[in-house]
N, C-alpha and C positions, 0 to 999 in steps of 0.2 A: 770836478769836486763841487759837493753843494753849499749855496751858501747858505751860512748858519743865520738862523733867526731872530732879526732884531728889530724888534717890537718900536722902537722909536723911528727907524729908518721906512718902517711898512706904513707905519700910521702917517708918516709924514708925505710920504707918495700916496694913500690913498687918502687922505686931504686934499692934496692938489687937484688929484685925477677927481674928486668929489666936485671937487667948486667949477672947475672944466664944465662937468656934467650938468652940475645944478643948472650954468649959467645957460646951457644949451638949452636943457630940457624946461626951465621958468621956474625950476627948487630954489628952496632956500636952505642950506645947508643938506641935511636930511631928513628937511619936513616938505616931502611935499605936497601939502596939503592944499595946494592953491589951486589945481585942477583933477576934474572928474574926468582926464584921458587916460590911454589905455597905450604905454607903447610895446607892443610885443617886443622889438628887440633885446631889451631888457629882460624878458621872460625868458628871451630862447638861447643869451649867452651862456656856455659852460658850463649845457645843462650837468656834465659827470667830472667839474674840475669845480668841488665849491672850496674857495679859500679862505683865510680865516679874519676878514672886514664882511662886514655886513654891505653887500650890495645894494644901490637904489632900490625903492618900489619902483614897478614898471608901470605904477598909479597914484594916485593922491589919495590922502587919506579918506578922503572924503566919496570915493570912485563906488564903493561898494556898498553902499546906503539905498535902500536901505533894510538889508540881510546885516550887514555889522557896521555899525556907527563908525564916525570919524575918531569921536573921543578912544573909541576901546582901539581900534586900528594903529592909532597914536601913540597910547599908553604901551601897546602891545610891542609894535617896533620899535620906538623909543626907550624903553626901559626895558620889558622882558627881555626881548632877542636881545636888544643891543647888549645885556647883562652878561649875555652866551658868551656873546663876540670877547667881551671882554676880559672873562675869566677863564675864557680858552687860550686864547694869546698869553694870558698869565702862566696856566699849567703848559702850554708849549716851549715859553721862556725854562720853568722850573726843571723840566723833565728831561729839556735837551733834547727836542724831539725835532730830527733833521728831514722831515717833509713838509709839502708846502700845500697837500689836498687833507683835507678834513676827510675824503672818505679810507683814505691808506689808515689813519688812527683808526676809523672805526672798524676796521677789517681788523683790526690788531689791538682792541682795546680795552681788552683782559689784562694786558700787559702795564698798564697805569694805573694812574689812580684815579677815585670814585667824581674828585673834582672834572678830569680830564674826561672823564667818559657821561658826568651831569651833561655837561656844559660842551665839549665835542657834540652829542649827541644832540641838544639843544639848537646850538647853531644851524647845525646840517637842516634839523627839521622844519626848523622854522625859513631857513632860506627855501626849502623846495615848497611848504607850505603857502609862500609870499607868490610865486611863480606859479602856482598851480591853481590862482583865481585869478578873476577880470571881470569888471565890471559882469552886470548879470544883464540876460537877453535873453527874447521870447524859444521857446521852446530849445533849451540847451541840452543837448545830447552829442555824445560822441557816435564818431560815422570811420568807414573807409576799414580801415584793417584791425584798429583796436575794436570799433563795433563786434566786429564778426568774433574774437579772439574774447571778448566778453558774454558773446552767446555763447560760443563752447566753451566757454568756460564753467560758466553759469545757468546757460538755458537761456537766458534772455537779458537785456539790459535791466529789465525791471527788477528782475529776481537777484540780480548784479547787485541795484541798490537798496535793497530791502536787505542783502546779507549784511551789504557795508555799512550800511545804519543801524544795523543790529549789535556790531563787533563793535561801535562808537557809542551807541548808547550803553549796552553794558560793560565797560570799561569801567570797573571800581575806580573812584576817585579817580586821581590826573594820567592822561595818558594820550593816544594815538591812534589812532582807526589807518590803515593801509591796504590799498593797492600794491600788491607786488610780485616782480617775476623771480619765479623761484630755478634752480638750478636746470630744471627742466626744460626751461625756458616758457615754463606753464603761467596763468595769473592765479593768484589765491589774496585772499582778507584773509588779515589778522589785526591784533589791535599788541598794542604793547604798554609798559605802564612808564611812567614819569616821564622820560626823555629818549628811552632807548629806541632803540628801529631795528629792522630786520638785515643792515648791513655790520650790524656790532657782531663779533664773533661770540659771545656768549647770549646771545639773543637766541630762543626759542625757534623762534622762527626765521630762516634766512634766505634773502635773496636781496634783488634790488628796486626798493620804493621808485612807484611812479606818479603815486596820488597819495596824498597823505590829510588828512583832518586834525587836528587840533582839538582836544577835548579836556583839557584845561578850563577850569572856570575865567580864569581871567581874558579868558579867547573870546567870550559871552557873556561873560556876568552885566555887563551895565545896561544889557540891553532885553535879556531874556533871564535873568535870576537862574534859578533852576530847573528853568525849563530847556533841558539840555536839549529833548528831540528836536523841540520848533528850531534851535540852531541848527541841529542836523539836518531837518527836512528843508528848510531856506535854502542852506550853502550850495543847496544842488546848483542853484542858480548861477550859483559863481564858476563854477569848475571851468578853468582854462582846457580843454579837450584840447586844441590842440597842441597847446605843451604838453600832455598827459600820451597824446596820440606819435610825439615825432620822439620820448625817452622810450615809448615803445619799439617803436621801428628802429632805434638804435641798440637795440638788445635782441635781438630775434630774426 
């Protein structure tokens, strides 16, 4: 029998299990802005069981400066995501909803409400979004089996990211650029708009995100205004590959 969801009993364990980590990792609560490391473990926990607390960065705010500032990094985990986290636990409370992965809702999330599917939606993205940078380093490119799986895909890596920057740049107002494998077990870009992905069942396009962009002003704004491409062309830099490389190999 599962157990039913209580939002006071979860937050209270994942406080504990929070301050555990902090104290391990050198956080302070959930700022941890105090270092530019990098722990992959973090990155590579449960990359397809996201639940519904906001997980550590597997960096400091500061780690990825400078493609996106501390400030925005800050603002962005602290307040945007954390706002997800929030009002999904709320609609999970309201709705009586007896699982415990964010992505079982999203497979099913015609069936709720607009709040649950913002903010489900929201969460999920932003958790793989966190996971799916690292500090940035010379010459960053994916290799090994996703490589190859992006030239037939696409022709070539290059052409890979000139699609994918294309599907984030025109993206009317707020939205998503993706990496994803489609039923076929194929990769395809798409872009989606406000919060949704390609794992929602009313979503256009469906399959399972492996890379995902953020194209939200608030992802950018402090540091490049409207200059959405130069964020696009930057973030290359950050792209965790191999996070991006090992949710591949687990799908395929």
């Amino acid at each position: 029998m599962k157990e039913t969801y209580n939002p006071g009993r979860r937050n209270f364990i994942f406080k504990s299990a929070l301050t555990t980590l902090s104290v391990y990792l050198g956080f302070s609560g959930l700022n941890s802005a105090s270092a530019k490391s990098f722990n992959p473990h973090l990155a590579f926990d449960h990359p397809f069981d996201t639940g519904f607390s906001q997980d550590p960065l597997p960096y400091g705010y500061d780690a990825l400066e400078d493609v996106i500032d501390a400030k925005t990094m800050e603002i962005h985990y602290t307040k945007h995501a954390a706002g997800y986290s929030k009002n999904l636990k709320e609609a999970v409370a309201a709705e009586g909803v007896q699982t415990e992965s964010v992505e079982k809702i999203l497979e099913n999330v015609s069936k709720y409400s607009s709040k649950m599917r913002n903010n489900a939606g929201g969460h999920y993205n932003h958790e793989l979004f966190w996971k799916t940078m690292r500090p940035k380093t010379a010459d960053n490119k994916p290799t090994g089996k996703l490589e190859k799986a992006i030239e037939k895909s696409f022709g070539s890596v290059d052409a890979f990211k000139t699609g994918f920057a294309d599907a984030a740049a025109k993206r009317f107002g707020s939205g998503w650029a993706w990496l994803y494998i489609d039923a076929d077990k194929e990769l395809k870009i798409a872009s989606t708009a406000n919060q949704d992905n390609p794992l929602m069942d009313l979503s256009k396009v469906k399959g399972m995100p492996i890379l995902g962009l953020d194209v939200w002003e608030h992802a950018y704004y402090l540091k490049y205004q409207n200059r959405r491409a130069d964020y696009i062309n930057n973030w290359w830099q950050l792209v965790n590959w191999d996070f991006v490389e090992k949710r591949y190999e687990k799908l395929v």
